[in-house]
DRENRODREN-765736 format. One line per field, with one value per residue (C-alpha): residue in three letters; x, y, z. Coordinates in nm, 3 decimals, m for minus. Example, Ala and Ser with C-alpha at 12.3 -4.5 7.8 and 13.67 -1.06 7.14 Angstrom:
BEGIN
r <- (ala/ser)
east <- (1.230/1.367)
north <- (m0.450/m0.106)
up <- (0.780/0.714)
END
This chain:
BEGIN
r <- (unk/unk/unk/unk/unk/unk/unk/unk/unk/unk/unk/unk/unk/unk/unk/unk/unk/unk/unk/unk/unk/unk/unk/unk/unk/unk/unk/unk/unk/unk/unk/unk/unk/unk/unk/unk/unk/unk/unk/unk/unk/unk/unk/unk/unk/unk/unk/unk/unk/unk/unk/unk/unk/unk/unk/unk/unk/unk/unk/unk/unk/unk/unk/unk/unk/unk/unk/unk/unk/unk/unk/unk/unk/unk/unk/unk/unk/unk/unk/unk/unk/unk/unk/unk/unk/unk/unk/unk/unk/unk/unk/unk/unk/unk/unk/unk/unk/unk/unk/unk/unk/unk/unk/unk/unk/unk/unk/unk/unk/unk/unk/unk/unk/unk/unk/unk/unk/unk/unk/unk/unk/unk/unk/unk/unk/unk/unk/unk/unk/unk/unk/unk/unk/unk/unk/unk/unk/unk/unk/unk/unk/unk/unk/unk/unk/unk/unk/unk/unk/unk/unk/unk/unk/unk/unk/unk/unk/unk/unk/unk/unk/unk/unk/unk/unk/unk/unk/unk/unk/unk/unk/unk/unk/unk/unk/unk/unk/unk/unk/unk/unk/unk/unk/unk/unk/unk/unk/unk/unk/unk/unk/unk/unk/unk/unk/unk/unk/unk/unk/unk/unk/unk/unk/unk/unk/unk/unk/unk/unk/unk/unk/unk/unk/unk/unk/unk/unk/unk/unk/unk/unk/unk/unk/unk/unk/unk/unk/unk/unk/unk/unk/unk/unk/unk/unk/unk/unk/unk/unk/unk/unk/unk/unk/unk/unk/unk/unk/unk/unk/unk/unk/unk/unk/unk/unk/unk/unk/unk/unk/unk/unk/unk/unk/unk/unk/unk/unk/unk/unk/unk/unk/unk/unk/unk/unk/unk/unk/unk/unk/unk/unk/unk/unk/unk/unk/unk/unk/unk/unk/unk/unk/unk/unk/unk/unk/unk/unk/unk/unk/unk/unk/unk/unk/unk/unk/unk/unk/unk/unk/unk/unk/unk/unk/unk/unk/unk/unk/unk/unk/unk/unk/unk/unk/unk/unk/unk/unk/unk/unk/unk/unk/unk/unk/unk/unk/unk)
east <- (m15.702/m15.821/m15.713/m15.418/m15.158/m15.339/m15.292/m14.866/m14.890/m15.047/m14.873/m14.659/m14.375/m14.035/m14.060/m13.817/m13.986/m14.319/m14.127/m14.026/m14.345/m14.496/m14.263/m14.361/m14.694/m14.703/m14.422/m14.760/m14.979/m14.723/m14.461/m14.077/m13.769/m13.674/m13.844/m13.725/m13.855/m13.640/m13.775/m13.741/m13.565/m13.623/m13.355/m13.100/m13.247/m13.156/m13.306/m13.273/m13.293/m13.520/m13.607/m13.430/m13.575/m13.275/m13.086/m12.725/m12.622/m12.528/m12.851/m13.001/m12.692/m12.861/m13.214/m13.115/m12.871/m12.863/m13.207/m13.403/m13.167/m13.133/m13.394/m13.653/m13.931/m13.851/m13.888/m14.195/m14.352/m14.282/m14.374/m14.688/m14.797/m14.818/m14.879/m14.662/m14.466/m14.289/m14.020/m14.270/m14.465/m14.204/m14.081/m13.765/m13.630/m13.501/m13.206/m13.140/m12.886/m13.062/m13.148/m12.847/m12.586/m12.763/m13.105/m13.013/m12.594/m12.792/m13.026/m13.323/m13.550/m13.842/m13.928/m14.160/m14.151/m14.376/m14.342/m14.545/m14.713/m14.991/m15.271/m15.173/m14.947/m14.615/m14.329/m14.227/m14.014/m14.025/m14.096/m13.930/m14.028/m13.818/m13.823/m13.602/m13.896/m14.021/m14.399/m14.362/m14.479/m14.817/m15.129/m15.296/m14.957/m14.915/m15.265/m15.211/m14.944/m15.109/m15.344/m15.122/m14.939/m15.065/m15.194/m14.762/m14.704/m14.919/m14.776/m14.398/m14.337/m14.072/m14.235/m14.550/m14.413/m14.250/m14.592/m14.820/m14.538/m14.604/m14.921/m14.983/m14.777/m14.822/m15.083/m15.049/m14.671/m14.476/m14.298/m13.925/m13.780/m13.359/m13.086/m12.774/m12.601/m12.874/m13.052/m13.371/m13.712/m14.032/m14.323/m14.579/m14.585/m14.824/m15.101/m14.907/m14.636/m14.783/m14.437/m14.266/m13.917/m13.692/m13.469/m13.126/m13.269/m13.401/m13.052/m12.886/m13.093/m13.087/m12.751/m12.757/m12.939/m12.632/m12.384/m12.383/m12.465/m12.413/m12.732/m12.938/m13.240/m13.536/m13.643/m13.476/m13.539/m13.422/m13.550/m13.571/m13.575/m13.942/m14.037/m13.929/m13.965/m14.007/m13.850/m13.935/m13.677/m13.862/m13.629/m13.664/m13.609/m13.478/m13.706/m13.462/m13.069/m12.868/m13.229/m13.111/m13.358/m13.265/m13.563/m13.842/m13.849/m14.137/m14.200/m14.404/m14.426/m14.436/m14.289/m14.059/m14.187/m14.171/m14.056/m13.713/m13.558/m13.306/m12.991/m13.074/m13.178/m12.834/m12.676/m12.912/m12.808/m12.400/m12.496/m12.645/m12.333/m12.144/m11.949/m11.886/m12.036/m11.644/m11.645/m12.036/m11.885/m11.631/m11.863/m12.101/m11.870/m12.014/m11.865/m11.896/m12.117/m12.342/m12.372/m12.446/m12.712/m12.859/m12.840/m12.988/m13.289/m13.299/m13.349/m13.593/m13.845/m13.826/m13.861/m13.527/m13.307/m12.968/m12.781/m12.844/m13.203/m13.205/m13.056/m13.281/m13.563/m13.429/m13.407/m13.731/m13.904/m13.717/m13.506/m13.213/m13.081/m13.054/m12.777/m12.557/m12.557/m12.459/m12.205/m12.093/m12.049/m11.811/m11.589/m11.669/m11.763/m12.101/m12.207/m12.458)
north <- (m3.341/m3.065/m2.773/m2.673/m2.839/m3.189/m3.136/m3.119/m3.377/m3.614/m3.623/m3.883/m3.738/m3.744/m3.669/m3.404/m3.277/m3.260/m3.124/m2.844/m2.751/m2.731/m2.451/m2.253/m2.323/m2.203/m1.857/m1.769/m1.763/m1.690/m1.448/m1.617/m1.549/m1.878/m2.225/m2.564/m2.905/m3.118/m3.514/m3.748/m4.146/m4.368/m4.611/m4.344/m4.156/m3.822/m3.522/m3.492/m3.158/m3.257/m2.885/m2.596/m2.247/m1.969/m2.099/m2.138/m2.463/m2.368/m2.260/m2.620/m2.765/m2.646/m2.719/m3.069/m3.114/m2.854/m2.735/m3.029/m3.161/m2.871/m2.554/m2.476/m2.354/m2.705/m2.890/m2.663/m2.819/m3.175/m3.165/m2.996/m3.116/m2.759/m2.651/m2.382/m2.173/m1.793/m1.622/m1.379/m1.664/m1.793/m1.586/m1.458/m1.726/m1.361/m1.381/m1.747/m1.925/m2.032/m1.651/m1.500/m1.754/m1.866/m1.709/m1.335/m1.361/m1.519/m1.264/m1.341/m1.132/m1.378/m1.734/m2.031/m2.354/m2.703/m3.011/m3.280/m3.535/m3.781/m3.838/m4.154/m3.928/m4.082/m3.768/m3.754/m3.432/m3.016/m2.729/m2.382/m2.093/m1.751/m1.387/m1.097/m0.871/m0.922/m0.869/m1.195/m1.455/m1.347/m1.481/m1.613/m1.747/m1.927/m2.081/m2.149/m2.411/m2.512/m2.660/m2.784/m2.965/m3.272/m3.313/m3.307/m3.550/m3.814/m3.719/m3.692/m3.960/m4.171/m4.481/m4.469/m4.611/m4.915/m4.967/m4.941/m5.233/m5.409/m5.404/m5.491/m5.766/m5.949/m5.747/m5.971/m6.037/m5.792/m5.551/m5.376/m5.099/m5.211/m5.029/m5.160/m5.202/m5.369/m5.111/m5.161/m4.998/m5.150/m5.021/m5.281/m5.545/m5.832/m6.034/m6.363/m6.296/m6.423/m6.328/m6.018/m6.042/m5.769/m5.511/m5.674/m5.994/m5.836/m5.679/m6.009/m6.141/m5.838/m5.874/m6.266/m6.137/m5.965/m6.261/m6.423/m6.156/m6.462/m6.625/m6.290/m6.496/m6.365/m6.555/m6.694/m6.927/m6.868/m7.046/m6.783/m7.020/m7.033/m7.127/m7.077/m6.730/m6.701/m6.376/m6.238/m5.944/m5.702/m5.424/m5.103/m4.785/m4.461/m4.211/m3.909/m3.873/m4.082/m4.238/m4.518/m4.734/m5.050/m5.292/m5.396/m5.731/m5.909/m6.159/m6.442/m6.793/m7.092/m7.429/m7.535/m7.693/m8.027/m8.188/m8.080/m8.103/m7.827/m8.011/m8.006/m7.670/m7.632/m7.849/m7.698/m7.385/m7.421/m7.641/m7.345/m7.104/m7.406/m7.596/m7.964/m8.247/m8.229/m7.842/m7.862/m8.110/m7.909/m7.596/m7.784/m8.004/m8.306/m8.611/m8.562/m8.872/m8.741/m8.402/m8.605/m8.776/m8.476/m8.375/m8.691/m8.703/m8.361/m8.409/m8.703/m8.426/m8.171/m8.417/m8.295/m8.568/m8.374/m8.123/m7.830/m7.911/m7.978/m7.582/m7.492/m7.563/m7.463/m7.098/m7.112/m7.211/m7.027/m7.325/m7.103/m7.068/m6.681/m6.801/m6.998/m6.825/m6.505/m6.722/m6.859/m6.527/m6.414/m6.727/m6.871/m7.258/m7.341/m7.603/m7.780)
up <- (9.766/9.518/9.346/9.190/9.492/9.409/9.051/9.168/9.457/9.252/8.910/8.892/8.858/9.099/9.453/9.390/9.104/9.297/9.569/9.351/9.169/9.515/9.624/9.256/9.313/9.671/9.589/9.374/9.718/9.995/9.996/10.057/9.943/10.004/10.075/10.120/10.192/10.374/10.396/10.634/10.537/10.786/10.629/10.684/10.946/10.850/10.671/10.270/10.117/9.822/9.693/9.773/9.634/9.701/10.034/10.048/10.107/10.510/10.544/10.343/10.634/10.912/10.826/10.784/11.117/11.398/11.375/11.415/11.661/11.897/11.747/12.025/11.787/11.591/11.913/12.015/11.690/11.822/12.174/12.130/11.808/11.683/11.303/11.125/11.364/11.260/11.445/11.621/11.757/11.924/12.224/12.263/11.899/11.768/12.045/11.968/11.759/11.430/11.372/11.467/11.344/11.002/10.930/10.966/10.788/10.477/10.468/10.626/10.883/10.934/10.869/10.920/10.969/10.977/11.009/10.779/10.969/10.776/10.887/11.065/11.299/11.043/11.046/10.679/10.681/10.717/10.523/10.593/10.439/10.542/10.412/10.373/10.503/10.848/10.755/10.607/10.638/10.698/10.900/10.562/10.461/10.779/10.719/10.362/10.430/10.765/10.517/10.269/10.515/10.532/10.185/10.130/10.428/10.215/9.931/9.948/10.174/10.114/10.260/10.024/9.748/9.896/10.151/9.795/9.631/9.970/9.997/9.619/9.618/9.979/10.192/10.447/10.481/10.727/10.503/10.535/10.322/10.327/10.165/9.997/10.385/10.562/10.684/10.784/10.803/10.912/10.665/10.783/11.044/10.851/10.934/10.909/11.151/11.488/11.614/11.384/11.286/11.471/11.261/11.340/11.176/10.845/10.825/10.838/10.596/10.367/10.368/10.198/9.927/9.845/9.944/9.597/9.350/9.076/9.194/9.247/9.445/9.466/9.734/10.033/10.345/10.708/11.042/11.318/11.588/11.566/11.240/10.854/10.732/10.349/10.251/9.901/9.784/9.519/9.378/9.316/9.113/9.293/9.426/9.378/9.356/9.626/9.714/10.019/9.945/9.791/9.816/9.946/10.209/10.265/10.524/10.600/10.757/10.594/10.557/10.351/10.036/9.859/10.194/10.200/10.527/10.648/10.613/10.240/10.224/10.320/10.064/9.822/9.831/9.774/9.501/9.366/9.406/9.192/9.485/9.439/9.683/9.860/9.908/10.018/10.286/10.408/10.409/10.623/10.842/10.726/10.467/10.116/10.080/10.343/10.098/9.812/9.954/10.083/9.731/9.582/9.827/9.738/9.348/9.412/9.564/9.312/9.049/8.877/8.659/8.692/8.926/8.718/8.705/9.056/9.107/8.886/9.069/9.408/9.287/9.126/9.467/9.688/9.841/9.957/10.269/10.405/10.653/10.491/10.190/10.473/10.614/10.233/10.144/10.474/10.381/10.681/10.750/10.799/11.130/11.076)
END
């Protein structure tokens, strides 16, 4: 990527501020009286306006909701894998809802539109570009952007960042983008998952990391009826305002260290959230001398003199259960 658009894609600035030093780069070599680029979050799954050069905000609406719902020239794009596509080179769009009901009241006489695919086929997003004069777009603008298009696929989208984190930090775990709900997004499956993980389980586990906000783990432990999955949970910074994504999961299979069985995994992990050998019991429907031993055979393996020590070094390795620190969280009783 060269030139003066690599010199904007590239900085390393925002999204939306690269987003909208694209669009005053580009006014300076294609005529618009308005442009937007509308991106793609797979968390959410919906449209974000992320620049917006001179539409109202019904317009900015319906790029982001009707149009790439219902718009034929939007679906043309899709289906047939086309590049940039104007008004004129789509018969008969002039009679059809989008121009007559939005494009034309705003102010608008001819328009484009693209969507941004990378080069490993990944949808990040759209760009429109309309005009108040129905010369333009022209031919050369229509190829100026053809060839833009991808270099701002690669560039603006908004699983990049969390795939580079991923891949920096466990290349061969399977990686998920989550957001403060649960919601899931698979950025890479991983090399150590013979058998991946499904969505609806990341987004159980996603949501323990939030269960006991006291403990904050960074790590957590859940057996998915195959094996243990270790689960590493690295934050992150937003993107751009109301960015969804909240962090970034990775998974892998392992098992669980120092010898510790599952039952004291369990106990384990309310010691950490500060329960007594009593409440541990009744948490885990067993006797409260069967949860101190857990907790004592527990200790002996991680080396640790005390209780504090011994929750100390659970949190440090990871020794946390993802489900019952779910199920701790929910106030409901665990069964072991």
């Amino acid at each position: 990527m060269a030139g003066i658009y690599g010199d904007v894609l590239g900085s390393g600035a925002s999204i939306e501020t690269r987003a909208h030093d694209l669009l005053d780069t580009l006014a300076t070599r294609a005529e618009s009286s308005a442009s937007a680029i509308c991106l793609w979050d797979p968390i959410q799954r919906r449209h974000i306006g992320v620049a917006n050069h001179d539409y109202p905000s019904e317009v900015m609406d319906h790029f982001n909701n009707w149009f790439v719902d219902n718009d034929p020239l939007f679906d043309s794009m899709r289906v047939h894998g086309l590049g940039a596509l104007r008004w004129r080179d789509f018969p008969d769009y002039r009679g059809g809802y989008s121009v007559n009901n939005v494009f034309r009241p705003a102010g608008f006489d001819e328009g484009l539109s693209a969507r941004l695919i990378t080069r490993d086929g990944t949808y990040v997003g759209t760009i429109h570009v309309n005009c108040d004069d129905s010369r333009y777009p022209s031919d050369d603008d229509v190829a100026e952007i053809n060839t833009l298009r991808t270099q701002m696929a690669e560039q603006l989208d908004f699983s990049l960042r969390p795939r580079m984190v991923a891949e920096l930090v466990a290349p061969n775990a399977q990686a998920w983008a989550v957001d403060g709900f649960g919601r899931a997004h698979l950025l890479r499956c991983g090399d150590t998952l013979d058998t991946p993980v499904d969505e609806a389980l990341v987004s159980d586990i996603a949501e323990a990391f939030h269960a006991a906000p006291v403990i904050a783990p960074d790590v957590l432990r859940f057996h998915d009826g195959i094996s243990w999955l270790h689960v590493r949970r690295i934050a992150t910074s937003p993107r751009y305002r109301g960015d969804s994504l909240g962090a970034v999961l990775l998974v892998s299979r392992g098992p669980l260290p120092r010898g510790i069985t599952p039952r004291e995994l369990d106990a384990l992990t309310l010691a950490v959230c500060g329960l007594t050998n009593a409440q541990i019991a009744a948490h885990l429907f067993i006797s409260s001398r069967t949860a101190g031993h857990h907790l004592e055979s527990a200790s002996a393996k991680l080396g640790a003199p005390n209780r504090a020590s011994c929750a100390s070094s659970a949190i440090s390795l990871g020794l946390l259960s993802a489900r019952v620190l779910r199920d701790f969280g929910s106030g409901e009783r665990i069964a072991v």
